[in-house]
N, C-alpha and C positions, 0 to 999 in steps of 0.2 A: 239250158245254157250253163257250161261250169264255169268256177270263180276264175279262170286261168282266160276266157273269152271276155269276160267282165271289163275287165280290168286294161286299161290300155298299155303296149307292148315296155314303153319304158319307163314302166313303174318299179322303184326301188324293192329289188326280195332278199330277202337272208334269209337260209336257210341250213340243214344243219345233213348234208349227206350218208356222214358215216363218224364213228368216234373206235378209241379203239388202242390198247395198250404197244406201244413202241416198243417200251423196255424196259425188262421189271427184274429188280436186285433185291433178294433182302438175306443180310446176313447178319448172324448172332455168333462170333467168334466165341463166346466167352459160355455157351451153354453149353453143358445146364448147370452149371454154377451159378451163372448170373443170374439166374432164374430164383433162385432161394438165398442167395447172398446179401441180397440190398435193403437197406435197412432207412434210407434217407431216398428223397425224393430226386428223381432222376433230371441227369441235365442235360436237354432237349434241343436242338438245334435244327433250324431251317430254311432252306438256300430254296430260293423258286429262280427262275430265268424261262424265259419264251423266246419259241424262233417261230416266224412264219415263213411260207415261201408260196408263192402261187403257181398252181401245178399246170393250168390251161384257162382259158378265156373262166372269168368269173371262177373258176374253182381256186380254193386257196386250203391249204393245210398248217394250222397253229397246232404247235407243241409245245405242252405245259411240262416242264422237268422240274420235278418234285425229289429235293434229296433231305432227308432225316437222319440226323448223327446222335444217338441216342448213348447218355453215359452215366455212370455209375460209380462211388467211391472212386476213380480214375480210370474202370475199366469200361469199355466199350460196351452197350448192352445189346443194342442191334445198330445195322443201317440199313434201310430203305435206299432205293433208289429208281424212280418212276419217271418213265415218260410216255406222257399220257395225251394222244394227239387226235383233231378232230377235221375233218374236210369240210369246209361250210361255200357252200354258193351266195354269192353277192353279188348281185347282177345290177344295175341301173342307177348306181352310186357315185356322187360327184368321186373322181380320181384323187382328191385329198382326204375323202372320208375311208377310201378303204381303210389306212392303216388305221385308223382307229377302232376299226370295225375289227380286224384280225388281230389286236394287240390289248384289247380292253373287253370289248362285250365276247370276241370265240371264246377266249380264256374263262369268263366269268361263267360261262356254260359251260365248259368242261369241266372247271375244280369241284363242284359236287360229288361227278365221277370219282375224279381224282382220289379225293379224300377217303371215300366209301373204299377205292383198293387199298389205300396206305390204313386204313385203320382193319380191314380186314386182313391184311399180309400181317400186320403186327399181333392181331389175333391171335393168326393162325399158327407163329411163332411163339406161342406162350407168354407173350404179354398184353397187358389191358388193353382194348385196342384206343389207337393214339388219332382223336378227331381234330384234326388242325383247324385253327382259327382262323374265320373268313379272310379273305387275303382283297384288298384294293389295288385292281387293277389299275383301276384310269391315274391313280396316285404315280403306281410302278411304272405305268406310261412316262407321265410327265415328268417324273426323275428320269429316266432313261432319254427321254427327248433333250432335257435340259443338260448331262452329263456326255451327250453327245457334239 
């Protein structure tokens, strides 16, 4: 018998279908000068925003856009710009629990991803690469519930 006969038909699942880069920017106007010119610690900036949409019965796709403005004595050193989105199945969820299921926990599974491209793009641009600090969802949630 498999876990899928186990288990009776309206038992809550989340699961995670497919993940998977949307759209990915990253530019360094200012190399390769700015590469050898900075002498003081760069100042770092970061915008996150999520959109979800559900695509069919229980399928729904969260996208985490990830942008980084990275700067130097005044000049620009790089930008990032990612979005970084993920298809998750949610099946058998009270209809008030999705959104928090698509606005708080997809996200919190995606930004691992997330971050591993933004710190390897900046890598791979010739800078340190750049591991952003954990980000609180369910926080960003409730601003955004509250600000609506």
């Amino acid at each position: 018998m498999t876990e899928a006969q186990t288990q009776p038909e309206n038992t809550p699942s989340f699961s995670v279908k497919g993940q998977y880069i949307k759209d990915l920017s990253f530019e360094s106007p200012n190399a390769p000068q700015i590469l050898f010119a900075t002498a003081t610690a760069p100042d770092i900036k970061v915008a996150v925003d999520l959109k979800a949409q559900k695509l069919q019965d229980d399928i729904y796709e969260t996208t985490l856009h990830i942008t980084v403005r990275s700067k130097s004595e005044g000049s620009t050193m790089f930008l990032v710009d990612l979005e970084y989105a993920g298809i998750f199945q949610i099946a058998n969820f009270p209809p008030e629990r999705i959104e928090f299921l698509v606005m708080v926990e997809c996200p919190f599974i995606l930004f691992p991803f997330a971050r591993r491209v933004i710190s390897d793009v900046t890598r791979d641009g010739g800078f340190p690469p750049l591991m952003l600090e954990p980000i609180d969802f369910h926080t960003m949630y409730l601003q955004n519930k509250e600000a609506a």
